[in-house]
C-alpha positions as CSV (number, residue, x, y, z in Angstrom):
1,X,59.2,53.5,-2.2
2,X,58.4,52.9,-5.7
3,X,58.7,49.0,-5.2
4,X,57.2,49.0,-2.0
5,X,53.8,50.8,-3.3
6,X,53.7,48.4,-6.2
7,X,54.0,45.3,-4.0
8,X,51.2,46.7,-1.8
9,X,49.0,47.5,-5.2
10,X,49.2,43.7,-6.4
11,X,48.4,42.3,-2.6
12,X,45.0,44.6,-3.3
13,X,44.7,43.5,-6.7
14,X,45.5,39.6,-5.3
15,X,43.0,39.7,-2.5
16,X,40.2,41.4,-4.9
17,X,40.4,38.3,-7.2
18,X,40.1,36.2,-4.6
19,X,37.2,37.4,-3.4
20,X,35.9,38.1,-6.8
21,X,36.2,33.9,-7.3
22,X,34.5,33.3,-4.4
23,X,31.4,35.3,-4.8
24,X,31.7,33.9,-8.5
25,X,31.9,30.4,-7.7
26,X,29.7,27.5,-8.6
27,X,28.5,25.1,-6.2
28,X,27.2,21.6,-7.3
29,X,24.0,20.5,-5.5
30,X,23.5,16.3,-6.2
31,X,20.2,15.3,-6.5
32,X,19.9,11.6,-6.3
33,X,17.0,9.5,-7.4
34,X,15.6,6.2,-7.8
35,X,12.6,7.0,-10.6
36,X,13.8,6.7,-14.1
37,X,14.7,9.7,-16.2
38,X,11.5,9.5,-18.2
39,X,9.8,9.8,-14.7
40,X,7.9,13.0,-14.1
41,X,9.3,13.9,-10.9
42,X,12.9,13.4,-13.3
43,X,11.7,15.0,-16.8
44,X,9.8,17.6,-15.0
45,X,9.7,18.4,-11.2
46,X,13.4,18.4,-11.0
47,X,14.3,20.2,-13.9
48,X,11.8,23.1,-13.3
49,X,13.2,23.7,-9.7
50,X,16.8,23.6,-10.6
51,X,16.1,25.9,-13.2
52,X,14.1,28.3,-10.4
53,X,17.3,27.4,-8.6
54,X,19.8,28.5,-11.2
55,X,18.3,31.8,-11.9
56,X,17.5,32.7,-7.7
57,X,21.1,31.7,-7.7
58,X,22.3,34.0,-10.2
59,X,24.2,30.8,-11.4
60,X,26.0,30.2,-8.1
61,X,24.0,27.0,-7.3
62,X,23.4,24.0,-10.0
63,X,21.8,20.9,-10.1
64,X,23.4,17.9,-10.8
65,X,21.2,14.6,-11.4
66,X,22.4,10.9,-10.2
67,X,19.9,8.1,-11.1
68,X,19.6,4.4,-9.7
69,X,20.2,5.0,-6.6
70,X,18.6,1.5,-4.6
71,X,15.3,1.6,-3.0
72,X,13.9,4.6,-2.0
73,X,13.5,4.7,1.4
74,X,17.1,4.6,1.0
75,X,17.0,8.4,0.4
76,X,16.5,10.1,3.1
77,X,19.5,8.0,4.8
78,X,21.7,8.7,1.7
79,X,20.9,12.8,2.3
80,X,21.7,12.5,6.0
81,X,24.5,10.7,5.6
82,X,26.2,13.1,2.9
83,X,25.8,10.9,-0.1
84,X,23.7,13.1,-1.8
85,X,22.5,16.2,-1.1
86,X,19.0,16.2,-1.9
87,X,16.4,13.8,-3.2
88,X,12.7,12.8,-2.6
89,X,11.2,9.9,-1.5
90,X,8.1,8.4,-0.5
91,X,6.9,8.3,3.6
92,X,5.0,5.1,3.0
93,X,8.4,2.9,2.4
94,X,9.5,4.0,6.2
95,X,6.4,2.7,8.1
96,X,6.4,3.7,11.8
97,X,8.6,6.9,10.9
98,X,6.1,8.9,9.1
99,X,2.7,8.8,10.7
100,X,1.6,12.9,10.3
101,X,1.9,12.9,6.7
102,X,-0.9,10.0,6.4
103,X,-3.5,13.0,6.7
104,X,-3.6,13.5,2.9
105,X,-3.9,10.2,1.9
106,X,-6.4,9.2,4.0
107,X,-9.5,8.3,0.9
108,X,-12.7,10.5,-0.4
109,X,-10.4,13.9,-0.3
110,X,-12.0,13.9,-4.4
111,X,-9.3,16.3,-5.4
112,X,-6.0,16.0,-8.1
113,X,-2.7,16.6,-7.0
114,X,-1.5,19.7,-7.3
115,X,-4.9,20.6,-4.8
116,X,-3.9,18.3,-2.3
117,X,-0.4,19.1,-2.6
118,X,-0.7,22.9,-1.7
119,X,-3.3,21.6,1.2
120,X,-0.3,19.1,2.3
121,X,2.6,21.6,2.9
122,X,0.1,24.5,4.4
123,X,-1.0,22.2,6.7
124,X,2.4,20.6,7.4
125,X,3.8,23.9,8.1
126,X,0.9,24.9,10.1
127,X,0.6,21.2,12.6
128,X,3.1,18.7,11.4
129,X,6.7,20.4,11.2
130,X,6.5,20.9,15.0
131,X,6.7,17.1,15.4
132,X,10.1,16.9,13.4
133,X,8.8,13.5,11.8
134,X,11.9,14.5,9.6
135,X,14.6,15.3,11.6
136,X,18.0,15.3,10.3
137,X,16.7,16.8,6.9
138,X,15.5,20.5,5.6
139,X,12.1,19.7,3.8
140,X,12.1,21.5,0.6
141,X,8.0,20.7,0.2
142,X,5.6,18.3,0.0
143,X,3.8,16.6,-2.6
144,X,1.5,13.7,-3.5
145,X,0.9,11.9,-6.8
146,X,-2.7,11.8,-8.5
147,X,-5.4,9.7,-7.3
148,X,-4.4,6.0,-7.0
149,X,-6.0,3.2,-8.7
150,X,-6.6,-0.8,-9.1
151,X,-4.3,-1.9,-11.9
152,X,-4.6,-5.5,-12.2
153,X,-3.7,-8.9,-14.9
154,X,-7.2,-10.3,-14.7
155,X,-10.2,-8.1,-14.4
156,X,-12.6,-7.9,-11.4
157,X,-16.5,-7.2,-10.9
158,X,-16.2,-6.4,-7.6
159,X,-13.5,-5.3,-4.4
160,X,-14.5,-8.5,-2.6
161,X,-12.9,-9.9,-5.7
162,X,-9.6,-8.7,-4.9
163,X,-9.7,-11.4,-1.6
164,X,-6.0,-12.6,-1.4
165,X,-5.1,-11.4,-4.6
166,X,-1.2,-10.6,-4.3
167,X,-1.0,-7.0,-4.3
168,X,2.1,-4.8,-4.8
169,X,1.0,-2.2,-1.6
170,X,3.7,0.8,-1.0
171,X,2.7,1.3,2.4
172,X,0.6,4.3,4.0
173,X,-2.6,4.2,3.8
174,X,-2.3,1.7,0.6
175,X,-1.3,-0.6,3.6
176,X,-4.6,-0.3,5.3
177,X,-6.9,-0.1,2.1
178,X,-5.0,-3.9,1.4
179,X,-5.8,-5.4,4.8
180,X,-9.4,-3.9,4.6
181,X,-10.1,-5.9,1.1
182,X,-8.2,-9.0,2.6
183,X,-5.3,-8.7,-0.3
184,X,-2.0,-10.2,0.3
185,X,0.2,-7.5,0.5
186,X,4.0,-7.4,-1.8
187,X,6.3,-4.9,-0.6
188,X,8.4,-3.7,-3.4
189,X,9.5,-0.2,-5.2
190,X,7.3,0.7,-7.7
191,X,10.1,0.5,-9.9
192,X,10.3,-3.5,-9.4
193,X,6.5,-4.0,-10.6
194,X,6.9,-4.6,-14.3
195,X,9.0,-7.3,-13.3
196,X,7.0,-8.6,-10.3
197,X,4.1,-8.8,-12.9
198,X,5.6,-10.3,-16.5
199,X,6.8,-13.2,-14.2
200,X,3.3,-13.3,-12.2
201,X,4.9,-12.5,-8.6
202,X,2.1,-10.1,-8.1
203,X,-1.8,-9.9,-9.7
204,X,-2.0,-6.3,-9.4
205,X,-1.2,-3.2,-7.8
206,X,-2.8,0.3,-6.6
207,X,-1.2,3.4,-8.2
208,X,-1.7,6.4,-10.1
209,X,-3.1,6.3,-13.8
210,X,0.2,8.1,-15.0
211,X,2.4,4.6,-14.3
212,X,0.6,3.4,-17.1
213,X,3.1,5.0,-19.2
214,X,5.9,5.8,-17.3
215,X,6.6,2.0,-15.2
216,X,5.1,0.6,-18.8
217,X,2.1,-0.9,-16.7
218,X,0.1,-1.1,-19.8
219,X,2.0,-3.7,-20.6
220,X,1.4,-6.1,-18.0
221,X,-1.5,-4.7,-15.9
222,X,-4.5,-4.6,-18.9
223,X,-7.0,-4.2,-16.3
224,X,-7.6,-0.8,-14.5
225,X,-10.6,-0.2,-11.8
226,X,-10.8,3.8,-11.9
227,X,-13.0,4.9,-8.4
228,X,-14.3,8.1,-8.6
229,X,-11.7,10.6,-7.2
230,X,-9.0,7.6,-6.7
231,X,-8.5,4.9,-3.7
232,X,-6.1,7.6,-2.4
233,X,-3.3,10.0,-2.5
234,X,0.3,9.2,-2.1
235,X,2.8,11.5,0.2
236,X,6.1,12.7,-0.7
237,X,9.0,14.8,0.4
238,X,11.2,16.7,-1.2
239,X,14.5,17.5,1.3
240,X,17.9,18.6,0.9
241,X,21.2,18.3,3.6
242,X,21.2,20.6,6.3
243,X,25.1,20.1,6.2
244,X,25.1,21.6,2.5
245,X,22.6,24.6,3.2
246,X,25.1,25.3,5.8
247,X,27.7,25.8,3.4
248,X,26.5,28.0,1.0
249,X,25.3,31.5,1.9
250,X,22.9,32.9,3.5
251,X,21.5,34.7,0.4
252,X,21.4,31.0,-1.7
253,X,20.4,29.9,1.2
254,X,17.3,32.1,1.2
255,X,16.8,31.8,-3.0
256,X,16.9,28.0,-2.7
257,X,13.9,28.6,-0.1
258,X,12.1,30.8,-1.8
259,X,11.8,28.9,-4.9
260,X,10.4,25.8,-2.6
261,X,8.2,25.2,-0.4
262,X,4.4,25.7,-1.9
263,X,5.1,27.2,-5.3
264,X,7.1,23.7,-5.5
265,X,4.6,21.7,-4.1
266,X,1.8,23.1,-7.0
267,X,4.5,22.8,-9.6
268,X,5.2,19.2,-8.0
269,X,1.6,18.0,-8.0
270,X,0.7,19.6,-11.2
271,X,3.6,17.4,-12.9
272,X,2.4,14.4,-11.5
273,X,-1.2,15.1,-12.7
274,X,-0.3,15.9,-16.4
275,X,1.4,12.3,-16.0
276,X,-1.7,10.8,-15.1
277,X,-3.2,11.8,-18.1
278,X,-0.5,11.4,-20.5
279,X,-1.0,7.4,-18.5
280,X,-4.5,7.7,-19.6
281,X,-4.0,8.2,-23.0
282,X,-1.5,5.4,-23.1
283,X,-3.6,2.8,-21.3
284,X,-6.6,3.9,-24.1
285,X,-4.2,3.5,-26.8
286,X,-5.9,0.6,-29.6
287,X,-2.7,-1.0,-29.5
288,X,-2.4,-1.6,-25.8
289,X,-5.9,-3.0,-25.6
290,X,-6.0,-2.0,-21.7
291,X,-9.4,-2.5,-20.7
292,X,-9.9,0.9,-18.2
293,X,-13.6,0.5,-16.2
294,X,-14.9,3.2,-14.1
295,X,-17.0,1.9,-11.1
296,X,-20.3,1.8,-10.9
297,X,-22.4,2.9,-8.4
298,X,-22.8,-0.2,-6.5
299,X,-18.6,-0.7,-6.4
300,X,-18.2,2.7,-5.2
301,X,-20.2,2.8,-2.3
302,X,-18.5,-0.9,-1.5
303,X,-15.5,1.2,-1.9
304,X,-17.3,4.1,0.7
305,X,-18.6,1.2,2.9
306,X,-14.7,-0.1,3.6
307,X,-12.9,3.2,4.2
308,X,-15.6,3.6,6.8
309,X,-13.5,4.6,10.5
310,X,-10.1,5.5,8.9
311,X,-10.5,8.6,9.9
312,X,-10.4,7.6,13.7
313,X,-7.8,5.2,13.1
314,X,-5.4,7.8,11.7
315,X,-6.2,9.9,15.2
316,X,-5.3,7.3,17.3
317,X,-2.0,6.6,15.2
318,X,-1.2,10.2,15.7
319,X,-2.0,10.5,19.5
320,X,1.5,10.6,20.2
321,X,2.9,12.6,18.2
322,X,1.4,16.0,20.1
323,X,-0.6,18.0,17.6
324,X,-4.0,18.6,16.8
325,X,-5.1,16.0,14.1
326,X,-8.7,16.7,13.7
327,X,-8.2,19.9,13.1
328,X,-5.5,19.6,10.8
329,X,-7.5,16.7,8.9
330,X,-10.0,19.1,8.8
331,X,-7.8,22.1,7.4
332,X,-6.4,19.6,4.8
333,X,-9.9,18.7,3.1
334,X,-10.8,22.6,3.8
335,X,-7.9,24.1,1.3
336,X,-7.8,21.2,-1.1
337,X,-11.3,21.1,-2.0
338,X,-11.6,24.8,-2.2
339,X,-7.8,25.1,-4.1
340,X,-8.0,27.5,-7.3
């Protein structure tokens, strides 16, 4: 009787330490990249949010970093098929794909990042998400970097200057700006463009102020056309594996989601705008001797006169895809420009 109670005592005692294990145990979440480490969206954006992620957690979920991981529209294959099982890329590598997410690049928004970032996932979640541009992955949020600019070898007086100048374009709306100044577009990562430009592959590209510093543009692009508000904003997605979400519980399931969505897209956009000035201060340092011009009047309003219709264009791209776009477009300028 003795033995038989003792036995049944140390099955309890068995099964309470397995359970106490399980609820205990730590599951690594891969986050792959193909930015550098001294990247923003690496130094910053992705520590903060797996620290958010830690502590939501209560420990039960961290973040593990890989780096290098090819080019980036890579990723979102790479998180579908289980290599990773999150990461963050940028629509305009996967032309024909992503057409929705265009909205908040389209030019003139006149707003920084973090704005049109909070403006980009309300209105995602609001139109866009229905379309399922993304399917296969769970977005995490949205983002853009800061207003894009010319960064060139040789300086210009004009846009008409930049006339089949070989430009490093990412695609998006960078796509469309290049074919309206008559540029000849170079597809490449952004990580590729210090190369592309030591060895004279390209004469330029458009691109935030921040890659100044962070690609070492100041280096090899010495000339920098700043527009007034940017040429335009980039679009980005943050996403994770269904297939791992699934695995975890539903209540780190629900603390991974609460410590995305907009709270990461202002943390996100604000990130990549304190890199555009830290870029600025590089590009101005005496030793770098990059020569930064902000257009004039008469260069602005050639800038105005060309962007003229991309509003309509972006509709008719998006006819198919079964959402209201003008009022979304709309919505998007409404919340950036009036973002606190």
């Amino acid at each position: 009787m003795i033995k038989r109670n003792f036995l049944k005592m140390a099955g309890v005692v068995a099964l309470g330490m397995t359970f106490s294990q399980l609820s205990f145990a730590e599951t690594t979440l891969t986050v792959g990249s193909w930015l550098p480490p001294t990247h923003a969206q690496n130094a910053t954006v992705w520590p903060t949010w797996a620290q958010w992620v830690e502590k939501a957690t209560e420990g039960r979920v961290k973040i593990k970093m890989e780096y290098g991981l090819g080019h980036p529209k890579t990723m979102f294959d790479l998180v579908e098929d289980g290599a990773v099982d999150a990461s963050f890329s940028y629509h305009g590598y996967v032309p024909g794909r992503f057409k929705l997410t265009q909205a908040i690049e389209i030019p003139l928004l006149g707003v920084n990042a973090e704005a049109a970032s909070v403006a980009h996932w309300r209105v995602f979640n609001k139109y866009f998400a229905k379309a399922n541009e993304h399917e296969g992955l769970e977005i995490l949020t949205l983002f853009t970097h800061g207003p894009g600019q010319i960064h060139l070898a040789e300086p210009i007086s004009s846009l008409s200057d930049l006339k089949s100048r070989k430009i490093r374009l990412g695609g998006g709306i960078q796509g469309e700006l290049g074919k309206r100044m008559g540029v000849t577009a170079v597809g490449a990562p952004a990580t590729k463009v210090y190369e592309m430009m030591q060895q004279g592959v390209i004469d330029g590209i458009f691109i935030p102020m921040g890659e100044q510093k962070t690609l070492r543009l100041k280096e090899v692009a010495k000339n920098v056309v700043a527009l007034p508000g940017g040429m335009y904003l980039g679009s980005f997605s943050m996403f994770i594996s269904p297939d791992f979400m699934a695995k975890i519980s539903e209540k780190d399931r629900a603390a991974i989601r609460a410590v995305s969505g907009e709270k990461l897209a202002a943390m996100a956009g604000a990130a990549w705008d304190a890199a555009d000035k830290a870029g600025l201060i590089a590009a101005r340092d005496a030793g770098v001797n990059v020569t930064l011009v902000k257009a004039d009047d008469k260069m602005a309003q050639e800038f105005r006169d060309l962007t003229q219709g991309m509003d309509d264009a972006w509709f008719k791209l998006v006819a198919d895809r079964g959402v209201d776009a003008k009022a979304a477009l709309a919505e998007i300028r409404k919340i950036a420009r009036s973002y606190q």
